[in-house]
C-alpha positions as CSV (number, residue, x, y, z in Angstrom):
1,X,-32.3,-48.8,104.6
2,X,-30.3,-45.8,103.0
3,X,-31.4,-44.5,99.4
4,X,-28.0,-45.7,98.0
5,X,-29.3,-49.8,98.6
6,X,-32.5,-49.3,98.1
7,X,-31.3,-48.1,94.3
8,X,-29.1,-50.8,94.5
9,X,-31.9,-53.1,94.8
10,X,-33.9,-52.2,92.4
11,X,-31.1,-52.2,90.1
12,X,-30.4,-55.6,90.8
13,X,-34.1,-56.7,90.8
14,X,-34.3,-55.1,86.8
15,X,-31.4,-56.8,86.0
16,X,-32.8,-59.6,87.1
17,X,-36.2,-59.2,85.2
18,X,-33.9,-58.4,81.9
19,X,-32.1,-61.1,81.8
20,X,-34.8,-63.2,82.6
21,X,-36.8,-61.5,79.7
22,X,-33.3,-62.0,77.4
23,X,-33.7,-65.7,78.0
24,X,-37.5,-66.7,77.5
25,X,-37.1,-64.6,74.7
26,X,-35.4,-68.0,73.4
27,X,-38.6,-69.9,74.3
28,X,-41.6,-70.4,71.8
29,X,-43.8,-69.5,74.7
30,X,-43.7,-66.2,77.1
31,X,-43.2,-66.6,80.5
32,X,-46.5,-65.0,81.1
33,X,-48.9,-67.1,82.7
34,X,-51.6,-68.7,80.4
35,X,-55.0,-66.9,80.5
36,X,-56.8,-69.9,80.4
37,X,-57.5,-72.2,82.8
38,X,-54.6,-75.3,83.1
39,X,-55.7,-78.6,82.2
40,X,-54.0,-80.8,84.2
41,X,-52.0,-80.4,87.6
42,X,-48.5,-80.2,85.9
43,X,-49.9,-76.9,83.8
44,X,-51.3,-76.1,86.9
45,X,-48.2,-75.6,89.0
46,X,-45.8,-74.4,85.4
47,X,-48.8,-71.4,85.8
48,X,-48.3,-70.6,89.3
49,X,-44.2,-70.9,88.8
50,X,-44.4,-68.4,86.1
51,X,-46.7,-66.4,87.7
52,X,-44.6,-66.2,91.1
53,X,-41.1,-65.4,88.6
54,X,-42.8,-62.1,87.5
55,X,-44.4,-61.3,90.8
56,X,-40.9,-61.9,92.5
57,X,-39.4,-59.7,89.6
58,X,-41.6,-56.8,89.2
59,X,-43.3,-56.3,92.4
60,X,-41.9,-55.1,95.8
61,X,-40.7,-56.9,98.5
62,X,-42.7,-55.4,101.3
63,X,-45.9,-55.1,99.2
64,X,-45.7,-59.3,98.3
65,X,-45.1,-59.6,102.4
66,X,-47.8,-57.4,103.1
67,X,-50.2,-59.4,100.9
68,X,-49.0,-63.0,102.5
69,X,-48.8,-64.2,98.9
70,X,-45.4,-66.7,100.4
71,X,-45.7,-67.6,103.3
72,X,-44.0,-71.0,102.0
73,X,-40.6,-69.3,100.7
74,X,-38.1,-69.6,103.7
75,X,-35.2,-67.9,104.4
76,X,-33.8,-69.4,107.5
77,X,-31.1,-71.8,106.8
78,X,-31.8,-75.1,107.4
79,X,-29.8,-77.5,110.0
80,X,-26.8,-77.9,108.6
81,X,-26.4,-80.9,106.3
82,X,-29.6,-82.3,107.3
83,X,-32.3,-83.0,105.0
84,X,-36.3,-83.6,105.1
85,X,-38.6,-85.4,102.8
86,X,-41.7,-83.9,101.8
87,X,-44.1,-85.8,99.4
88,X,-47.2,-83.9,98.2
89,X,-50.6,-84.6,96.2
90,X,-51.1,-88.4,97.6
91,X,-52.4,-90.7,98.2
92,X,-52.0,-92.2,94.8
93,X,-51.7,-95.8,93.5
94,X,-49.3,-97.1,93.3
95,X,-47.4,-94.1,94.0
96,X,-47.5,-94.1,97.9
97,X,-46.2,-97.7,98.5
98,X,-43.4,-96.7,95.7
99,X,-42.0,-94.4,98.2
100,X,-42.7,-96.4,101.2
101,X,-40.8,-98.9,100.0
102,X,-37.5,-96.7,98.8
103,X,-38.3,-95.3,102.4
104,X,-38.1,-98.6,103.9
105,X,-35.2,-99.7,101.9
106,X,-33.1,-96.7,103.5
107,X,-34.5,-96.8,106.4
108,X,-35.2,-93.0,106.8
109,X,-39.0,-91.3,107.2
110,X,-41.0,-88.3,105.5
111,X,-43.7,-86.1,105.5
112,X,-47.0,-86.6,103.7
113,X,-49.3,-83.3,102.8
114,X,-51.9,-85.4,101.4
115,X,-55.1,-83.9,99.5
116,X,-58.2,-84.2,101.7
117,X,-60.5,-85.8,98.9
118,X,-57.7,-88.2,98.0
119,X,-57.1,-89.6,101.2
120,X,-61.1,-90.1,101.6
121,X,-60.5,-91.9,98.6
122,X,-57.8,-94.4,99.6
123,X,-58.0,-94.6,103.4
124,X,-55.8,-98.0,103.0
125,X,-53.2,-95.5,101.9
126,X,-52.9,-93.4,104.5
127,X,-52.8,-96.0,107.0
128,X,-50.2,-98.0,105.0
129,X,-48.4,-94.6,105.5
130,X,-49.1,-94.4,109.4
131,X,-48.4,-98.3,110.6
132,X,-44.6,-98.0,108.6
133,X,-43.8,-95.3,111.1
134,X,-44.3,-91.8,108.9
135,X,-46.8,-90.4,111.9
136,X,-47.2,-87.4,110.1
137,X,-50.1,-87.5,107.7
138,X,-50.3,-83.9,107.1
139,X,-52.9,-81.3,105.8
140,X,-52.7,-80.1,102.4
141,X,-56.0,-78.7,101.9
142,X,-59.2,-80.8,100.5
143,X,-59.4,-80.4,97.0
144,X,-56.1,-78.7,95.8
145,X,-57.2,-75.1,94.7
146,X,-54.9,-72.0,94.4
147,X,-55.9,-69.8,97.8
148,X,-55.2,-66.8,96.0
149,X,-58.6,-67.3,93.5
150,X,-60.6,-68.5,96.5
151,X,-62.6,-66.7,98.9
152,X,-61.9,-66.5,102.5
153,X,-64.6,-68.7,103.5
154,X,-63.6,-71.4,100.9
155,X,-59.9,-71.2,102.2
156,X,-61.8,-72.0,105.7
157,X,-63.4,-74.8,104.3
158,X,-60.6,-76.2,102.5
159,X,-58.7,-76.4,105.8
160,X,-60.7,-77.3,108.5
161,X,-62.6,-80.2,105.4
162,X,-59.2,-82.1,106.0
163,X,-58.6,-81.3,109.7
164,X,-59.0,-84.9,111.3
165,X,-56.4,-86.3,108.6
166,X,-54.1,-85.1,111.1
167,X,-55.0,-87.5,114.0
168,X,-56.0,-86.0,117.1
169,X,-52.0,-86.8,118.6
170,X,-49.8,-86.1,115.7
171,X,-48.4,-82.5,114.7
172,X,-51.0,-80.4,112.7
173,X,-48.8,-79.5,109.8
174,X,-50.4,-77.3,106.9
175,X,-48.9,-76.7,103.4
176,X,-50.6,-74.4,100.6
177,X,-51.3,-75.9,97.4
178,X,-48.8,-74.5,95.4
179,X,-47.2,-72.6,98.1
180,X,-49.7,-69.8,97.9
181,X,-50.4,-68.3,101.1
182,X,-52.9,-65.5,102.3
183,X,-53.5,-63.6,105.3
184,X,-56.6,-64.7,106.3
185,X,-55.5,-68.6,106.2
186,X,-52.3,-67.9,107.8
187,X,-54.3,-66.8,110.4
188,X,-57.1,-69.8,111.0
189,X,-54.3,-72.4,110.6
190,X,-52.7,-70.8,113.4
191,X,-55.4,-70.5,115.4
192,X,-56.5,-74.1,114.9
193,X,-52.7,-75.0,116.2
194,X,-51.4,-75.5,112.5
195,X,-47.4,-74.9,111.4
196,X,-47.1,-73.8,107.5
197,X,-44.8,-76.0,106.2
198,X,-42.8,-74.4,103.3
199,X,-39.4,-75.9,101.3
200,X,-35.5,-74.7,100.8
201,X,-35.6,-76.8,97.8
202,X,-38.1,-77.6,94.8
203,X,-37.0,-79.9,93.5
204,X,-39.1,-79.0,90.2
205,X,-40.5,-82.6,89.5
206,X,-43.0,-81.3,87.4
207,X,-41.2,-79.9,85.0
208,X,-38.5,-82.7,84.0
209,X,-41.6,-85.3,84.2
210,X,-42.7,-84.8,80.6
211,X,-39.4,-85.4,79.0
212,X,-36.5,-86.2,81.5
213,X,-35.2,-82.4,80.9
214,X,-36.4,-79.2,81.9
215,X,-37.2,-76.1,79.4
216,X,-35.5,-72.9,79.4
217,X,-38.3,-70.7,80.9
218,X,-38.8,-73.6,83.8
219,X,-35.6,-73.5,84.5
220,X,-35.4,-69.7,85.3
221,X,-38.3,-70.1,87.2
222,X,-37.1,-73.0,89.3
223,X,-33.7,-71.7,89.4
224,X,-32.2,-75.0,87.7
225,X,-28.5,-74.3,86.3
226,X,-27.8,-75.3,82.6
227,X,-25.8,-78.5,83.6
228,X,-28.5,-79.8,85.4
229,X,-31.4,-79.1,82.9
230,X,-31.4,-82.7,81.8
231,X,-30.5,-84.0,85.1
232,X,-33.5,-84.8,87.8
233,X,-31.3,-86.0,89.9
234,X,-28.3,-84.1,89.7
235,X,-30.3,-81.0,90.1
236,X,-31.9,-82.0,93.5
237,X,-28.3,-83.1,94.3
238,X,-26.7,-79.7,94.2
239,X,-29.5,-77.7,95.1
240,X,-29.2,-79.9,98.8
241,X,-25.5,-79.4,98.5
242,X,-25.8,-74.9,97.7
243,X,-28.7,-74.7,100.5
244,X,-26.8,-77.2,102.8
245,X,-29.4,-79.1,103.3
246,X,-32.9,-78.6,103.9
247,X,-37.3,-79.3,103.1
248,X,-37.5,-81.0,100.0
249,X,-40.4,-80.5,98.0
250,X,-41.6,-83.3,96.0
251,X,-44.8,-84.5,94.3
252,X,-45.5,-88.4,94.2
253,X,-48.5,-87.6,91.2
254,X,-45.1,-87.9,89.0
255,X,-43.8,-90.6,87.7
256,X,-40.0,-89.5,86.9
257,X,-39.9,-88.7,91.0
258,X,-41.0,-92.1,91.7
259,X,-38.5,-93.7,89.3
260,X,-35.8,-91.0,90.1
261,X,-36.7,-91.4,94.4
262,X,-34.0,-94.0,95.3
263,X,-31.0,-92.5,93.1
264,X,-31.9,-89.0,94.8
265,X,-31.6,-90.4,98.6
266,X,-28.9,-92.6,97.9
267,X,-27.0,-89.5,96.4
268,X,-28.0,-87.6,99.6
269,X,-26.5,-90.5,101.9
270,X,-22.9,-90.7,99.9
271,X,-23.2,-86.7,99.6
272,X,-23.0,-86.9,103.8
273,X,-26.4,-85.8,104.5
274,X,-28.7,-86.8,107.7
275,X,-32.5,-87.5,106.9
276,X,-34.6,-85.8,109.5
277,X,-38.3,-84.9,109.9
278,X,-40.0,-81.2,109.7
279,X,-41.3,-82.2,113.0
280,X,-37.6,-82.3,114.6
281,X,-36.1,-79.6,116.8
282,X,-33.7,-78.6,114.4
283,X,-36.4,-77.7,111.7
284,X,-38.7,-75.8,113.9
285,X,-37.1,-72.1,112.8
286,X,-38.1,-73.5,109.1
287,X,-41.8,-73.7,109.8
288,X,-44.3,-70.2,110.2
């Protein structure tokens, strides 16, 4: 790369970081993450979103890639016009058979990165999720902890712990708990026969699900535009429509995504969009 875009970069990535700065400047909170531990799993992933915005703003490219910190950011377009479900955190009462039956209604599968400990939990669940056709139950570590404040040989543990939820014939799928990666786990899931399943669209459930709208600094972080800060559903809408398709990340611990589920894929369908599974042919170039 010549000197002239490499100061172009940087130029753009400062810009970037001002007017980011300019805006939470608005907010009554920095966009700093909290020092303290979170309290619940919402605070949780509004830490690791802020925490990724000033990574992704201050730090270099090729240092963040060295490091594996995101793995679960993809840049290759998805299939055009085709979209994926992906539903993460279950099983939950009632929220698993919520989206089954939306699923069932629209005839149309997903993916489930389900929580070790949880599926123990509710084994009915999971095979509620198996006998209505959605074969892939996948891994999404055992207890839910941020890989990048664990040890190596916890990040072992965490994986192999939720290993058989897989199934000894279906695909062995792996997503990171808030989509932070490391080296070392990159590695053993791919050595254990694993794919790392990422997303070309948040659709930032987390954040609308206190109040139906998403704040300021969220919305820089999730990269919601102003129009859609008080729209779930319109957001998830033209975020499918500007990546032309793609993963979808959601969370079924939320209840506005449950109660938001069936206007989403019915918007999808009249928007002209196929449903498809992260297992299909077409999505293969998506997953690491």
């Amino acid at each position: 790369m010549t000197s002239f875009n490499l100061s172009c970069k940087r130029a753009a990535r400062q810009f970037i970081l001002l007017a980011a700065a300019s805006q939470c400047a608005l907010a009554t909170e920095p966009i700093q993450p909290a020092a303290t531990a979170p309290s619940d799993e919402s605070a949780a992933i509004r830490h690791h979103h802020f925490k990724r915005l000033n990574e992704r703003l201050t730090v270099e490219p090729a240092v963040l890639e060295g490091r594996c910190r995101y793995e679960s950011d993809i840049a290759t377009p998805p299939p055009l016009n085709r979209v994926a479900l992906t539903f993460d955190d279950g099983p939950t009462a009632p929220g698993t058979e919520n989206i089954l039956e939306v699923l069932k209604k629209y005839k149309i599968h997903a993916t489930f990165f389900m929580i070790g400990e949880k599926a123990q939990q509710y084994p009915e669940l999971v095979a509620k999720v198996r006998a209505a056709g959605h074969d892939v139950v996948a891994n999404h570590s055992w207890s839910h902890p941020n890989f990048h404040d664990i040890d190596p040989a916890r990040q072992a543990g965490e994986v192999l712990r939720t290993d058989s939820l897989t199934g000894a014939e279906g695909p062995k799928l792996f997503r990171y708990p808030y989509g932070n990666s490391t080296c070392e786990t990159n590695q053993l899931v791919r050595e254990h026969g694993y794919k790392i399943v990422g997303w070309h669209i948040d659709s930032c459930d987390w954040a609308y699900d206190r109040t139906g709208a998403i704040d300021a600094r969220e919305a820089i972080s999730c990269g919601v535009p102003r129009q859609f800060q008080n729209d779930y559903v319109g957001h998830v809408l033209a975020a499918a429509r500007a990546r032309r398709g793609g993963i979808i990340l959601m969370h079924e611990i939320h209840p506005n995504t449950l109660k938001s589920l069936d206007a989403i894929v019915a918007g999808l369908l009249a928007g002209g969009f196929e449903f498809g599974m992260v297992t299909d042919a077409d999505f293969q170039p998506s997953l690491r």
